[in-house]
N, C-alpha and C positions, 0 to 999 in steps of 0.2 A: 760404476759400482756394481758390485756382482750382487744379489740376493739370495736367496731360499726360499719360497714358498712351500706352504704345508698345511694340511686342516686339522683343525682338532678338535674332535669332537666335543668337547667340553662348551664350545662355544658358536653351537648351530651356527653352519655356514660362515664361519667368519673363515680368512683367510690371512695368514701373517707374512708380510716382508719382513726379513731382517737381515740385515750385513752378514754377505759369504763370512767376509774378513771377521767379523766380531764373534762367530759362531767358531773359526777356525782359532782363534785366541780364546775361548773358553770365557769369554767375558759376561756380565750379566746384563742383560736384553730386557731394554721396553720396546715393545712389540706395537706395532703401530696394526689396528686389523681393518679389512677389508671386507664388505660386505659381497658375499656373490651369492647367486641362487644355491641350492644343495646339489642340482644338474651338474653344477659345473666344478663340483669339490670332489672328484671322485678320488679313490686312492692312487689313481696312475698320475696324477699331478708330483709323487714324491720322487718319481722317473724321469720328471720333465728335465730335461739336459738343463745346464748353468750357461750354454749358449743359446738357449730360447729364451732364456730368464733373464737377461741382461736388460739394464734399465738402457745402456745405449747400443742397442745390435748393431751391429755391423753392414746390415740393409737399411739402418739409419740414416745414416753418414750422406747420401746421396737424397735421402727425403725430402721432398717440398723445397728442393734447391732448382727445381725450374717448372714451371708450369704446366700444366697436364697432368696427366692418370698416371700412378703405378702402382701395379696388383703384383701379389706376392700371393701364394699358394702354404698353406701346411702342409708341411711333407715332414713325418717322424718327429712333431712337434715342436720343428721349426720351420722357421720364413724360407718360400725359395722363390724368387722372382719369376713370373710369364714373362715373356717376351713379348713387344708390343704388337708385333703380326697377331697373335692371341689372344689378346685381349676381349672379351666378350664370350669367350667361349669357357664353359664352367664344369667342372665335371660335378655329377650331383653324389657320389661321396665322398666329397670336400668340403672346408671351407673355407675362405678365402680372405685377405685384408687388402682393403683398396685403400689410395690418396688421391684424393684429385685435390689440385694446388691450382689458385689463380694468381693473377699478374696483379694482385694488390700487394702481400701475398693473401690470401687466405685459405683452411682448409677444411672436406669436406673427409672422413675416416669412414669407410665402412665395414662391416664384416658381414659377408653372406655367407650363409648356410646349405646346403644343398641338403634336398631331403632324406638322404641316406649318409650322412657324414655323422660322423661316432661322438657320443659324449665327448670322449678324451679330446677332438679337435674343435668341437664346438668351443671347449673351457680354455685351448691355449692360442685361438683366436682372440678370443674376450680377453686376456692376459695382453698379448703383444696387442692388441688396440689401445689399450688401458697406456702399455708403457709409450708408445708412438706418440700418445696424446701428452705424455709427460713431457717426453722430447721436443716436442713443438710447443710446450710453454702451455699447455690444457686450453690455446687457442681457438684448436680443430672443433667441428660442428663434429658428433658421432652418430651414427645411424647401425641400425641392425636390419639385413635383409635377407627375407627368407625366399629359398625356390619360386616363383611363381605368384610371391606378393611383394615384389620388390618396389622400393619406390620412385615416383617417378625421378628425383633429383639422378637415384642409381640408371635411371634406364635412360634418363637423357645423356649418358657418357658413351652410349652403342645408339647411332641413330642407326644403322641399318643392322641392328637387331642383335637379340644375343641367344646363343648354340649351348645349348645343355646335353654334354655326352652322356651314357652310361659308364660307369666305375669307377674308379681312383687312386688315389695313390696306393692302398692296400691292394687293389687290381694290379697292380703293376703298370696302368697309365700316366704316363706322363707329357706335360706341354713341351711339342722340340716343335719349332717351324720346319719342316724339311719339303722335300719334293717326293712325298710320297704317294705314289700310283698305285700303292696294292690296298688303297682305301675301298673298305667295300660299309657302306652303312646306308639307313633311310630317315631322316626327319620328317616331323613332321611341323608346317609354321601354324602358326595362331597368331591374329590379332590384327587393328589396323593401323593401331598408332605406334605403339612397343612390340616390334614384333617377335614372336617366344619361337625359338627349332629346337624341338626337344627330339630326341634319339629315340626312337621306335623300335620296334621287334622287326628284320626284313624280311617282310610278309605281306602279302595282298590283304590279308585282312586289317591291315596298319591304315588303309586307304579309307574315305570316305569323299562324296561327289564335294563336299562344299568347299574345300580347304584346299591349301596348295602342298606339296611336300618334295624334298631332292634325296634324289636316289645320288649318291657322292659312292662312283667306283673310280673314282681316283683318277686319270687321265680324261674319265668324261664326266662330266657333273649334269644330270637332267633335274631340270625344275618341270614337277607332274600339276598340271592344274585342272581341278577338280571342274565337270561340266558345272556347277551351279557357283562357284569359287567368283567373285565378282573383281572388276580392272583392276580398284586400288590396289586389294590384297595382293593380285598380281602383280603387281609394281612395288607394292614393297615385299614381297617374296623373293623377287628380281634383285632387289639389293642383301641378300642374303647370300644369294646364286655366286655375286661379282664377288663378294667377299670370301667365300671360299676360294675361288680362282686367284684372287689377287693377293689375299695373305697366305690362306695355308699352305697355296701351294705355289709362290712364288708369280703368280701369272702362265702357267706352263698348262693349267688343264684347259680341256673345250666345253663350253656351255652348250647347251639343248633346250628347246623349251618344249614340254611334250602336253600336248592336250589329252583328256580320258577319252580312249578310243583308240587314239593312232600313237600308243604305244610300238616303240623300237623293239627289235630283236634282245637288245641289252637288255631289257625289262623281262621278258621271261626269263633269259642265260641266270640273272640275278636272282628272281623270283619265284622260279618255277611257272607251271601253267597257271596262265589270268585267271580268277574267281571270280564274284560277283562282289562289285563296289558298294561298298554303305552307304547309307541315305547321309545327306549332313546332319550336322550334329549341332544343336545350340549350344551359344556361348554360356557358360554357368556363372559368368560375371553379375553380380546384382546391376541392375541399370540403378546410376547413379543420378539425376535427376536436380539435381542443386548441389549447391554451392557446400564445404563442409558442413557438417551439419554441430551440434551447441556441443561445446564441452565443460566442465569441468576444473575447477582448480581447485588445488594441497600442496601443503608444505610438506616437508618431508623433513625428518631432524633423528640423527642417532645419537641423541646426549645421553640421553638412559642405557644404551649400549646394544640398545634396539631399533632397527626404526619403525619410528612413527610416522603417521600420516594422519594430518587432521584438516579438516576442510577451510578453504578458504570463502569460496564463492561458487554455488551450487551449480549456475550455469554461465555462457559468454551472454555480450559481448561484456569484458574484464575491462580495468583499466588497467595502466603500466604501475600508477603508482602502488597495486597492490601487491608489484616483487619491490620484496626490502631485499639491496644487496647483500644483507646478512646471512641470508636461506636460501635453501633450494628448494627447489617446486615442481610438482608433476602436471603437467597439463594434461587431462583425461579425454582423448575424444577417441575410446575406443570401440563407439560404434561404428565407426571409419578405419578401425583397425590401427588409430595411430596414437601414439604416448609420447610427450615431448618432455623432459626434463630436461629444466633451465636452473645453472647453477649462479648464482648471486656471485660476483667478483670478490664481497667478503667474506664467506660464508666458511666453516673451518675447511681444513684438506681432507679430513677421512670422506668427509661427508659431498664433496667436490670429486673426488677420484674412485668412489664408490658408485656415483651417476649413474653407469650404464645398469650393472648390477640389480639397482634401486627399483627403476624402471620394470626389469626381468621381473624382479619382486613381485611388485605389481600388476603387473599381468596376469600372474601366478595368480596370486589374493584375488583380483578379481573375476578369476577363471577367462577370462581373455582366449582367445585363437594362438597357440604357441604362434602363427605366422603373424601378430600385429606387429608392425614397424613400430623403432624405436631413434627419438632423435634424440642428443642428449646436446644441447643450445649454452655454452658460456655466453656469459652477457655483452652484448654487441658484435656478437655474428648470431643474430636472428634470423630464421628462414622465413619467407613468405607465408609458407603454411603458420607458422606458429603465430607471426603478427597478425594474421586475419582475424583471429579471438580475441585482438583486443581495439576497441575501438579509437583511443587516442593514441596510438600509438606513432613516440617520432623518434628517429634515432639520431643521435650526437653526430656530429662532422667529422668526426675524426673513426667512426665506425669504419671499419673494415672488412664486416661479417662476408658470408659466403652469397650473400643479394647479390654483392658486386660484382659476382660474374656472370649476372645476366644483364646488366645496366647498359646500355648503349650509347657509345660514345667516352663518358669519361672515365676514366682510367688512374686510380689512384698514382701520383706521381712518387715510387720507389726506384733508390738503386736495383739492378737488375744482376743475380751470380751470375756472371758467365761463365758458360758451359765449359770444363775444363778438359780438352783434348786428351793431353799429354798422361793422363788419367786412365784411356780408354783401354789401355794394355794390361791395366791390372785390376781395373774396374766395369767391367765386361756388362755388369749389372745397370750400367748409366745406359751404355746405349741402348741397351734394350728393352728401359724403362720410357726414355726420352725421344725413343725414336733417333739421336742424333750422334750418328756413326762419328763426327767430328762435330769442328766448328765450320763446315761450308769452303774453307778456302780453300779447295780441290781444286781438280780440272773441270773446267765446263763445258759441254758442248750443245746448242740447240739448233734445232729441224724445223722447218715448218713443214707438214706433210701438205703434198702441192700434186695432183696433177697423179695420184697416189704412190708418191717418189716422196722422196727427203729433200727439202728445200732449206741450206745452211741459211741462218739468221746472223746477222752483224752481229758481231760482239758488241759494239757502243750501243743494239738495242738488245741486250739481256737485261729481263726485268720488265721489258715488256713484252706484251700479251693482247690478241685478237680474239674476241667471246667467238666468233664464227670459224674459228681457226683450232686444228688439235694438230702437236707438237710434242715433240722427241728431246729430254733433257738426258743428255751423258753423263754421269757423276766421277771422276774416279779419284781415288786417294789413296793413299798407303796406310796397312795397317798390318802391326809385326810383322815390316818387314817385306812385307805383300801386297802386289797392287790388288785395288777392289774396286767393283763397279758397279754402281746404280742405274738404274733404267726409268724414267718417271716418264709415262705416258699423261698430258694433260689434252682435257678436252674443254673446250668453248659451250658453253652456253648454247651459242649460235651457231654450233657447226651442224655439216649435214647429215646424214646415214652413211652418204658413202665417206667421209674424209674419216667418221668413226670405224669403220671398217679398216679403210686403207691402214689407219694409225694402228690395230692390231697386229695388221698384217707384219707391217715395218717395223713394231718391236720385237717379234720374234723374228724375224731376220737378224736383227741390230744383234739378237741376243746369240741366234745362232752363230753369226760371225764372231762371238767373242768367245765361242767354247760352249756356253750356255751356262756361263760362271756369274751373269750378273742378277741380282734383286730387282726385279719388277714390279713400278709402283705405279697403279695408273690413279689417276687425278682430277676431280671435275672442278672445274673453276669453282670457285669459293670455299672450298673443303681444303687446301694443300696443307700437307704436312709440316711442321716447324723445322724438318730440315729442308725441304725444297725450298718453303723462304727464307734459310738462313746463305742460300745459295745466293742470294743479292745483296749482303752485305750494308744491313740496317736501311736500305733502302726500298722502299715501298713497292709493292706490284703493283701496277699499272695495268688495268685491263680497256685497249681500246673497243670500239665498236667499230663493224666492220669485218674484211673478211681477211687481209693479207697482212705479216708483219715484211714485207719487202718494200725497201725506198719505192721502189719501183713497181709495184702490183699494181693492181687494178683498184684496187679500194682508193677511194679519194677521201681525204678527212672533208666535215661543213666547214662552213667559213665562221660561225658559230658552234662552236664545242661546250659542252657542261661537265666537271668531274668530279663526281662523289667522291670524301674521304671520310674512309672511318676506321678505327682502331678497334678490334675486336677483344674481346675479354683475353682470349690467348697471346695479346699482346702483338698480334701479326696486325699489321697495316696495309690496305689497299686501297688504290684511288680508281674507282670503275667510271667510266664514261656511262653518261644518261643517256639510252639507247632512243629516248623519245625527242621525235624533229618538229619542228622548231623548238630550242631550249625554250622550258616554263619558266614560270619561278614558283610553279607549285610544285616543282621537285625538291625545292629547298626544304630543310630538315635543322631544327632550333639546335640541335645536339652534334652536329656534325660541321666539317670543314667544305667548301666549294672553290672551285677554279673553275673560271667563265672566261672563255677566249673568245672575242668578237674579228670583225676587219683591222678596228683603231682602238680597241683596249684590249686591257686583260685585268681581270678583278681576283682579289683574294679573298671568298667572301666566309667570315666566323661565326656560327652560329652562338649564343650566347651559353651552349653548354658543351659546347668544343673542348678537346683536351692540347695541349701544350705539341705533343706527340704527331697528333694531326695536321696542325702549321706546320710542323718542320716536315710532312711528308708534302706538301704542298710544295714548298722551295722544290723540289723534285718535279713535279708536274711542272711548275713555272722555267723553271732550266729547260725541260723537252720542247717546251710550246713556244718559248723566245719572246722577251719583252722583257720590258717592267712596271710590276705590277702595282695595282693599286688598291692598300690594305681596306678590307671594307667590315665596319664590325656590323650586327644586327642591329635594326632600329634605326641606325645612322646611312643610310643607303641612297647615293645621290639621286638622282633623275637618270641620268644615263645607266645607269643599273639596271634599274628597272627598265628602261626604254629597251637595251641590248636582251631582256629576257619575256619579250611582247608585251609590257606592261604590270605592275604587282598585283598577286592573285595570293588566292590563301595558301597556306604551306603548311607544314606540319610544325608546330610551336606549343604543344602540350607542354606543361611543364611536369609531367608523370615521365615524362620519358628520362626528364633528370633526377628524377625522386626515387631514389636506394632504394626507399621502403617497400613500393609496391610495381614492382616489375610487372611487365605485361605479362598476361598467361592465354596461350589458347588451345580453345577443346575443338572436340570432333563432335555432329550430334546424328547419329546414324541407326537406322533401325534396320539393317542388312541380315542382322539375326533374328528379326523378327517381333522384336520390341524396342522402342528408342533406346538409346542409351549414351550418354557423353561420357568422355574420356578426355582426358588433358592431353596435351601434344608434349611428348618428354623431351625435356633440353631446349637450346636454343632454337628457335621456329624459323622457319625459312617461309619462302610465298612458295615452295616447291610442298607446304605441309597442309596447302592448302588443297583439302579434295575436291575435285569436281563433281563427283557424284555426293555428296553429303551438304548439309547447311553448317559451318566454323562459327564460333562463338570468341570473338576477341574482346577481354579484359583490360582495360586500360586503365583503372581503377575508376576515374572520375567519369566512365561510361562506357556502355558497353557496344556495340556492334556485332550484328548477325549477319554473315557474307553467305549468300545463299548459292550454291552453284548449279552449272547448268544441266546438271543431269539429277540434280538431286531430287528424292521422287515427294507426291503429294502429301504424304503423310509428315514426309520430315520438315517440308514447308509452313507444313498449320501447325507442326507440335513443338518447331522451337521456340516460337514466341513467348509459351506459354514456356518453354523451360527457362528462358534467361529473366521473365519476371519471376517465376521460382527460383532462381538461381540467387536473385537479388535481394527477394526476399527472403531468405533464410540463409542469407550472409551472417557468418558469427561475427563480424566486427558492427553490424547493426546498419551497415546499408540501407538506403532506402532512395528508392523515387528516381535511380537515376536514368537517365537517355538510355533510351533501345534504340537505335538507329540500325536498319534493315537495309543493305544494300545485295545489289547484284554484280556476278560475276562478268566482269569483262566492263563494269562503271562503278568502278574502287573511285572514290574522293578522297585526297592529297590527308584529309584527315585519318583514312587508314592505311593507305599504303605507306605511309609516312614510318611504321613501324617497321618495314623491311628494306632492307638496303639497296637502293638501286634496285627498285620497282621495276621489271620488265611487261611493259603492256601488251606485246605480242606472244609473251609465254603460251599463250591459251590454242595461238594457232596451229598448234604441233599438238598431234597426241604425247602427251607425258610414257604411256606405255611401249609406243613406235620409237621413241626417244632411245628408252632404256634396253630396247630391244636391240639398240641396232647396237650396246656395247656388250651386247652377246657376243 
């Protein structure tokens, strides 16, 4: 159905749909209105084209039809897709509409703002979120994110950080992926968890000692670290660095790392003559110091033709029974900067599609920071943040909300669309939303780089994978017409410096030898892309331990094997080998699947919150290793079980880890700039997010843990005690009393590593930054 939108003044801020068709029939119209701020009712909305305004756009059609991200930019006041190489990088006069879609389904709307992007794109953002949201059935979670106050759920979709250029579509820039070498710019990063590269002035005075920044002239890319700039930041600046090289510009430029001082010749060519570097700069971030802090609850109701707002309950912790699903409700915690509007499933439509608007409102009324986040919550996809304010809070079984794609392990059991190929010729928008140029059934060809040569791999073992090993996948396929090739560099866990080298080396060769026509995609074990593993054919990866994927190498497998299986929220499956000898059985894990190969058995062991998905990746492991097996559910676990895993020891059997409600979360607690300060770890955590130089604060709702590392300095050792009893107690859901357990780095107990997959105990013996260096 086509609309019209229009404001009229007669009725402050309200805004009307009404049928193209019934406007163009001369028909008499009850006008259904819409509340929006006055910001966003300007008179250029009566300009907004009838293809921005369609209730079903045409960059619909592909939405929240497969899992993962896809951002769409305004351009002339409508939708124009990024490309997923792009994604993360924002220009700040724009604004943007994101999806991110999980494997239940469920979904997460956002619109970001850049801080110089024009009324007029601010109001037809809000517009096409509003209609997006219609399209998905007003299911989606919606959030508003500003420049620089974006939230974490937005900043855990860019773990190695997001790029804010100068300009915009009215500049005449645009997102194209290319091979462009006449790139001449200077960032500068911030932060240690979310890290920010915002587009600088290129100038020496851009520079200050604390901070890291890359000078990106196109062929070479230097990351400049500032003398007083500390490892982590370095490390994760570093992933900044790769990211430029590997998307924008296809893998084709060379990395640098330059210290302040032994500046290159490139650096003045760029710069003109060195100045004098600024002292660092403190972080202007408030140190946050506990847990949300109390909020607020209102109803909100436009029956009188206005809305109103009247109090419910002055502070948390709330109970649930106090949403009637008749209303909707504004959760106030905007001295956190955050407003949650939860719309009741019966509550009427003006007043349900009006949500975000309402919120804005809000803000407004209460003089609020135009930058507070705004989440607008339909009933039963509750965020984490919003359930902490209330203290009973449980959610129904059949809930769906967007929790679930932090949950580990189970994995709502849905049909699944598959990706439609034959599509891609005229829908050009899917792959480059999706990542996935087809559906995998290409040509394959994999390497092992050996000896720093290409070592051809058996096809009967595609799919499998050595963590000590980096490896050369060939992709090709046809598309209009044309053959096309992919290049997906993957590297091990466990590989050395030089096999990460060699493997560079060997894809620009591979590449040269094909003209220098193919996409370059490099890849660290546990990150790969949904089309690299749609390259195995519903079949799981397999990561052994060890060093060789040849029958015949030198790597010997134990005579005793252990293999984790888990299904990750993306829906991708892998079964990793437990790197640690002799198998425990404190690597067992309540929520996941295990296969235990001895001399004279082979066990299939199910945790009790194992998903369906994970058995059947197991049949896979048990077909490779040869037997048959013997099904073992939890609880039920004979003698020889436990005799084959040195005896039963504790394992990880929270039963938080099956509970939707309260996902784990973990902070950073670091006084680097001078004063403590915690910050959450954004998205999915990895043990790779754990610092060594810092004390990590892990949430597991029913207790908490402080992982102290071993560089982390004295001050941060005696002050986070006292933050995670602050932290507990001034929990808005009414916490209280529960376990601090303080451990140290390098004697993790099976009760915390339990929350990361395939725990690697020798992680710690390698520099993390020597690591990252050597994929320079």
């Amino acid at each position: 159905m086509l609309v019209c939108s229009f404001h009229c003044s007669l009725h402050r801020s309200w805004i009307y749909k009404i049928p193209f068709a019934a406007l163009l029939q001369g028909k008499n119209i009850k006008t259904t209105p819409r509340l929006f701020p006055d910001s966003l009712c300007s008179s250029s909305f009566l300009h907004l084209s009838l293809r921005a305004i369609m209730v079903s756009h045409k960059e619909f059609v592909a939405a929240g039809k497969q899992p993962g991200l896809q951002v769409w930019r305004i351009e002339n006041l409508d939708l124009k897709p990024v490309p997923k190489a792009l994604h993360g990088s924002f220009y700040t006069g724009d604004a943007y509409l994101l999806l991110f879609t999980t494997a239940a389904p469920s979904y997460n709307i956002h619109m970001w703002l850049g801080e110089e992007c024009s009324q007029d794109e601010s109001g037809a953002v809000a517009i096409f979120a509003t209609q997006l949201d219609d399209f998905l059935g007003g299911k989606p979670v919606q959030y508003r994110d500003v420049q620089n106050c974006e939230s974490n759920t937005f900043l855990g979709y860019f773990k190695s950080g997001i790029k804010y250029q100068k300009g915009g579509v009215a500049s005449g820039f645009q997102h194209v992926v290319t091979n462009d070498m006449s790139a001449k710019r200077l960032l500068h990063l911030k932060g240690r968890r979310a890290i920010r590269a915002t587009e600088v002035e290129l100038s020496w005075a851009s520079f200050n000692k604390g901070d890291s920044f890359i000078l990106d002239l196109g062929k070479d890319v230097y990351q400049w670290c500032g003398s007083e700039c500390n490892r982590y930041e370095r490390l994760k600046a570093s992933e900044v660095s790769i990211g430029i090289r590997d998307n924008e510009r296809n893998g084709r430029a060379k990395l640098h790392m330059v210290e302040e001082g032994e500046e290159p010749k490139a650096f003045t060519e760029a710069l003109g003559p060195k100045t004098a570097i600024a002292p660092s700069t403190p972080d202007d971030e408030k140190a946050d110091i506990s847990n949300k802090k109390k909020g607020a609850l209102y109803m909100i109701s436009d029956a009188s033709g206005t809305m109103k707002v009247s109090s419910v309950a002055p502070s948390s912790p709330f109970k649930q029974a106090m949403l009637s699903p008749e209303e909707c409700y504004i959760l106030d915690n905007g001295v956190d900067k955050n407003i949650f509007v939860w719309k009741g499933p019966k509550a009427n439509m003006s007043e349900r599609k009006a949500a975000m608007s309402a919120g804005q409102q809000f803000i407004k009324d209460k003089g609020y920071s135009n930058t507070t986040q705004i989440q607008v919550l339909p009933a039963g996809a509750e965020t984490t943040l919003f359930k902490q304010f209330f203290s009973d809070w449980r959610d129904k079984d059949e809930t769906t909300g967007p929790s679930k794609a932090y949950t580990i392990g189970s994995i709502a059991k849905v049909k699944q669309v598959p990706f439609d190929a034959s599509t891609l010729h005229s829908n050009k928008a899917m792959a480059a939303q999706h990542g996935m140029v087809d559906d995998g059934k290409g040509k394959v060809q994999i390497w092992r780089v050996e000896n720093g040569a290409k070592a051809p791999v058996d096809p009967s073992l595609y799919g499998h994978f050595y963590g000590g090993d980096c490896y050369l996948i060939l992709y090709s396929y046809r598309l209009g017409g044309r053959e096309q090739h992919i290049i997906y560099t993957w590297w091990g866990l466990k590989c050395t410096q030089d096999e990460l080298a060699a493997s560079a080396f060997l894809t620009v060769l591979l590449d040269d030898s094909m003209g220098g026509s193919p996409v370059q995609v490099r890849v660290t074990q546990g990150q790969e892309p949904p089309h690299l593993m749609s390259l195995f054919q519903g079949k799981p990866m397999i990561i052994h331990t060890g060093g060789t994927s040849r029958k015949d190498g030198q790597s010997q497998a134990g005579s005793t094997r252990l293999f984790h299986i888990r299904q990750s929220s993306s829906n991708a499956t892998r079964a990793v080998e437990v790197s640690c000898l002799p198998a425990s059985a404190s690597s067992l894990n309540t929520n996941d699947v295990f296969v235990l190969k001895t001399p004279g058995a082979l066990f299939v062991w199910r945790g009790v919150g194992a998903s369906d998905e994970e058995m059947d990746a197991a049949k896979h492991v048990v077909g490779f290793l040869g037997g048959s097996p013997s099904q073992v559910s939890e609880g039920k676990e004979p003698a020889d079980f436990w005799s084959a895993l040195g005896g039963k020891k504790e394992y990880q059997t929270s039963k938080s880890l099956r509970n939707i409600v309260h996902p784990p979360r973990l902070f950073g607690c670091s006084n680097k700039t001078g004063r403590l300060i915690v910050e959450e770890i954004p998205g999915d955590f990895t043990q790779s997010d754990l610092a060594t130089d810092d004390v990590m604060l892990l949430d597991t709702w029913d207790q908490i843990f402080l992982w102290v590392g071993n560089e982390a300095n004295e001050e941060e050792k005696k002050g986070a005690p006292k933050i995670a009893k602050e932290y507990v107690d001034s929990d808005p859901s009414g916490r209280r009393g529960l376990p601090i357990t303080t451990i140290k780095q390098g004697a993790e107990p099976p009760t915390f590593t339990g929350w990361f997959q395939a725990w690697d105990l020798k992680m710690w013996e390698t520099d993390p930054l020597d690591r990252i260096r050597g994929k320079f």
